[in-house]
C-alpha positions in Angstrom: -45.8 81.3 75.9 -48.7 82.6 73.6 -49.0 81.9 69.9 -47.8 85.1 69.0 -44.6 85.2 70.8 -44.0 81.3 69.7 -44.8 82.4 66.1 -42.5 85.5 66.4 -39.7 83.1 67.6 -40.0 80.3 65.4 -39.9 83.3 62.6 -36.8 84.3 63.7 -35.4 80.6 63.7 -36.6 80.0 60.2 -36.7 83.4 58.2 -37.7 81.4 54.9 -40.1 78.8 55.9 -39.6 75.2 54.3 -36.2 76.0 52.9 -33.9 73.4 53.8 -30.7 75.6 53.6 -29.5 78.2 56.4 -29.5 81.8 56.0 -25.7 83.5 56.7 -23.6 86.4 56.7 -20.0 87.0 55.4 -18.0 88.4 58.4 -16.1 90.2 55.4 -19.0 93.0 55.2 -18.5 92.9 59.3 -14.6 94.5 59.1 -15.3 97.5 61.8 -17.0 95.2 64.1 -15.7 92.3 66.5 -16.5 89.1 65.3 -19.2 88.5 68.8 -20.3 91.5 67.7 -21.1 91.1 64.1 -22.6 87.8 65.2 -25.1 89.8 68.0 -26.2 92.0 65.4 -26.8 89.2 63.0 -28.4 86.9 65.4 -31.2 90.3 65.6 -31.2 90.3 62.2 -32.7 86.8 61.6 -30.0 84.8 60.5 -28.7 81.2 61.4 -25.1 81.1 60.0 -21.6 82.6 59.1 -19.1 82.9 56.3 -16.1 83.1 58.3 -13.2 84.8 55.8 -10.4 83.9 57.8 -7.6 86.7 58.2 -8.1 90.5 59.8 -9.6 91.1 61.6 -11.4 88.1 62.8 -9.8 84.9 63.1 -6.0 85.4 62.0 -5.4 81.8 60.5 -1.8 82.1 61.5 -2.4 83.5 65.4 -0.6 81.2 68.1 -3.9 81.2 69.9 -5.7 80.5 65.8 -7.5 77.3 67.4 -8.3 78.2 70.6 -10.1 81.3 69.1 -11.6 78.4 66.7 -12.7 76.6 69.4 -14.6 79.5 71.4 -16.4 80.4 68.3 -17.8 76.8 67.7 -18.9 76.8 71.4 -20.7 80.0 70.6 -22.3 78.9 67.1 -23.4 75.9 69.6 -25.1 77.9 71.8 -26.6 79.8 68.6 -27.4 76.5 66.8 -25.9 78.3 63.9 -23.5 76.5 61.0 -20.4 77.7 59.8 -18.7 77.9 56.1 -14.9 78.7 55.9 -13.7 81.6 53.3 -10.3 81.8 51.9 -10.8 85.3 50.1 -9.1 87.3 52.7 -7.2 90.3 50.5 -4.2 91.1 52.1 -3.1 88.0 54.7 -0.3 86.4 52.5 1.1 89.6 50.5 0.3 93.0 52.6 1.3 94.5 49.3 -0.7 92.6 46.6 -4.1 91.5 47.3 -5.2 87.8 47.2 -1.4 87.0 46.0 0.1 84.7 46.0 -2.7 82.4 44.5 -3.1 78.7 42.9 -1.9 80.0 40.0 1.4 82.1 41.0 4.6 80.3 40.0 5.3 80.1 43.9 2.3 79.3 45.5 3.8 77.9 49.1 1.9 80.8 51.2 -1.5 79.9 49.4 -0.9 76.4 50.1 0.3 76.8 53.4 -3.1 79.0 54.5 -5.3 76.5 52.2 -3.9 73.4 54.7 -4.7 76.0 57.6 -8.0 76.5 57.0 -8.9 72.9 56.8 -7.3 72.5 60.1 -9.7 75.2 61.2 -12.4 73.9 59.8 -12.0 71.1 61.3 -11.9 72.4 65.1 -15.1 75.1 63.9 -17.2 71.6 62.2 -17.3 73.6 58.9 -19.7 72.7 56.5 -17.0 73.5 53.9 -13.9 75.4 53.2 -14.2 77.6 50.3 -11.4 79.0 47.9 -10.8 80.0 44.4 -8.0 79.3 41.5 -6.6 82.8 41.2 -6.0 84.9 38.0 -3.6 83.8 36.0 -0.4 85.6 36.2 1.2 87.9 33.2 3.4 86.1 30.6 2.1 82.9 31.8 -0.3 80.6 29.8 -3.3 79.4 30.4 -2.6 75.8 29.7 0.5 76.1 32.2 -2.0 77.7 34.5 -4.0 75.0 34.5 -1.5 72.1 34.9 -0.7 74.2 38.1 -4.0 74.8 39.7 -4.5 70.8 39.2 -1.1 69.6 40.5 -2.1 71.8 43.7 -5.0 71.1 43.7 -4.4 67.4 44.3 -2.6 68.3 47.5 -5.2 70.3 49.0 -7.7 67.6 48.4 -5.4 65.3 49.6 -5.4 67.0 53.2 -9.1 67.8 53.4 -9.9 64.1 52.6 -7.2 62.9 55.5 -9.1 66.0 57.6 -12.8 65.1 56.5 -13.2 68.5 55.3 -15.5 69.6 52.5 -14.0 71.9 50.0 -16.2 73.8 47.9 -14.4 75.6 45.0 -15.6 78.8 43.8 -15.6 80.1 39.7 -14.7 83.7 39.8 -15.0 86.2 37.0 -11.9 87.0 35.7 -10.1 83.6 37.4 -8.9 80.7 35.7 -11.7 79.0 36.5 -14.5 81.7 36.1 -18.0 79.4 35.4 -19.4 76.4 37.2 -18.5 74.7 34.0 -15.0 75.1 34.5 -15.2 74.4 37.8 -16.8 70.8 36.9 -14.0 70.5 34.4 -11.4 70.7 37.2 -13.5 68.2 39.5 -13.0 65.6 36.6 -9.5 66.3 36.1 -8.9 65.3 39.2 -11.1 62.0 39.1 -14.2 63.5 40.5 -13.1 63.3 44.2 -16.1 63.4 47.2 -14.3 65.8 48.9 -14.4 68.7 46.5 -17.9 70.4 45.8 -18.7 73.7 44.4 -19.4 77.0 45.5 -21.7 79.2 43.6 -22.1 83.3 44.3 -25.3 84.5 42.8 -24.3 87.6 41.8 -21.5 85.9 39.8 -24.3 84.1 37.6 -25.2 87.3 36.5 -22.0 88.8 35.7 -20.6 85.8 33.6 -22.6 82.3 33.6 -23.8 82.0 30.5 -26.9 80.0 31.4 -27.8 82.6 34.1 -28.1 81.7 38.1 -30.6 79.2 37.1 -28.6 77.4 34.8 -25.2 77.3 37.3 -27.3 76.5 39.7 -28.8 72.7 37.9 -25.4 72.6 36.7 -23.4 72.3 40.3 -26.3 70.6 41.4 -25.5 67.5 43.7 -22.2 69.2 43.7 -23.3 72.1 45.4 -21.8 72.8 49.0 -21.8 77.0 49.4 -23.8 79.1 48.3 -22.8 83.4 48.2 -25.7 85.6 48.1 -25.7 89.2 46.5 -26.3 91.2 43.3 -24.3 91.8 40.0 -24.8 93.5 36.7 -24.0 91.8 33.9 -19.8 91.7 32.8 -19.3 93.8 35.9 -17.7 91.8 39.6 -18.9 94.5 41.7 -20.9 93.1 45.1 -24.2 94.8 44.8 -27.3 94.5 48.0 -29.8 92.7 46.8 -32.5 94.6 44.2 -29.5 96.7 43.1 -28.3 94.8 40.0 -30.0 91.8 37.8 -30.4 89.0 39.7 -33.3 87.3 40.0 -33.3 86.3 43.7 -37.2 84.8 43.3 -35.8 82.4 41.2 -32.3 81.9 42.6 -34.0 80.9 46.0 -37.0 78.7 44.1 -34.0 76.8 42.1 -32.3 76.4 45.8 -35.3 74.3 46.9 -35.8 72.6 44.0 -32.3 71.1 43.7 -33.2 70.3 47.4 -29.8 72.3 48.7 -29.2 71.8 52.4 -26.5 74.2 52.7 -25.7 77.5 53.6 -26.5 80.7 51.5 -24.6 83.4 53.0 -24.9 87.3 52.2 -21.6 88.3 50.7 -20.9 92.1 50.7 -17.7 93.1 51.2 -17.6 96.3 51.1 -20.3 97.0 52.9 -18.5 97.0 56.1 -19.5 101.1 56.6 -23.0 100.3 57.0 -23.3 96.3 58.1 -26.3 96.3 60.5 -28.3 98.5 57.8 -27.2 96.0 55.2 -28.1 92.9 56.8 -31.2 94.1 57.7 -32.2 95.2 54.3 -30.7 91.9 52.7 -32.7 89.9 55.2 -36.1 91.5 54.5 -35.1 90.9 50.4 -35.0 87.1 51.0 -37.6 87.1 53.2 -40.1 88.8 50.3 -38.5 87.0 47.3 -38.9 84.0 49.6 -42.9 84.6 50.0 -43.1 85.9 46.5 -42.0 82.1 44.9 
């Protein structure tokens, strides 16, 4: 093999050089295409991981076949030597009516639970790094301190299982949730005495929309903590998934804080509605890492 080709290769193995997290893709900006097929086209694309959001039209959690289908897709990842990070954010799985309801948050909360304990199970058969999720908006008529005492109380259970399962969760602010910043994601952690098992998610885009110390700031804040990482853009006060270069963020110093913090996890391209033009998308958010990457 000349030095070219093995140059070319190794390229394609490690699109950022030196970073010691993996480069993924959220199958959720992959709806029109079969999930072998959205992993072919992002194995031509450069990329050494998946954010699996469980649910249509993928992996239906629920399936009678949910972990066989688990088990062929690790076998393939093998064969990739790709990672894997579960997502919970499916919209329509538990209510066909109401998207992402019922939540943590919802007075009942037994389908939520019941898919939460599902995933880990999953996650388990797929060697996940993590399993991420998200506390839900808090219901109308309901307060916010009642809100809270729920999310914890369930909270406890779902740790409970991923600890017995040796499952990572990673939990996720949203803007607009009950827990909406990395701080009150850390808040929760402590609440519920700080437990190894439960780690943080961070979305990049998110920073910009409502962390008030920016993407750099989350960023040292989850620090140690952090266990998923969801790559796109955002303009401030608006949650709208933007391709990178399209909104504020600045990805040159997302990635540089990445390193520094010395994050070995997966940072995964998260547009979801971006299923229209996927290939196009992941090709043009790959070459944006790859430059802000080179541009530290």
């Amino acid at each position: 093999m000349s030095d070219t080709l093995a140059s070319a290769i190794d390229a394609l193995r490690h699109p950022l050089p030196g970073a010691g997290f993996a480069l993924g893709y959220g199958t959720n900006g992959f709806a029109d295409h079969p999930l072998d097929r959205a992993v072919e086209v992002l194995e031509v694309a450069g990329y050494g991981a998946i954010a699996l959001t469980l649910g249509h039209p993928h992996l239906d959690p629920f399936a009678d076949d949910a972990f066989e289908q688990a088990a062929r897709l690790r076998e393939r990842l093998d064969d990739l030597g790709w990672r894997v990070v579960v997502e919970t954010g499916t919209r329509y799985l538990l209510d066909p009516f109401v998207k992402h309801r019922p939540t943590l948050v919802d007075v009942d909360a037994g389908a939520r639970m019941r898919f939460l304990r599902r995933a880990i199970d999953l996650a388990v058969v797929l060697r996940a790094d993590c399993v991420s999720l998200w506390s839900g908006v808090v219901p109308d008529g309901m307060s916010r301190g009642h809100a809270w005492q729920l999310l914890v109380d369930r909270m406890r259970e779902v740790v409970a299982h991923a600890e017995a399962s040796g499952v990572v969760l990673g939990f996720e602010p949203e803007p607009g949730m009950l827990v909406e910043t990395v701080a009150d994601a850390l808040r929760l952690r402590d609440e519920l005495g700080a437990p190894d098992a439960l780690g943080i998610t961070v979305d990049l885009g998110h920073c910009v929309a409502v962390e008030p110390d920016g993407v750099v700031g989350a960023l040292r804040s989850a620090g140690d903590l952090l266990v998923n990482v969801q790559v796109d853009d955002m303009l401030p006060g608006v949650h709208e998934h933007l391709e990178l270069g399209n909104g504020r963020l600045d990805l040159v110093a997302a990635l540089t804080t990445l390193h520094e913090i010395g994050y070995r996890g997966v940072a995964a391209v998260e547009l979801p509605r971006h299923s229209h033009d996927a290939p196009g998308a992941a090709t043009r958010s790959m070459r944006a890492l790859r430059t802000a990457w080179e541009e530290r």
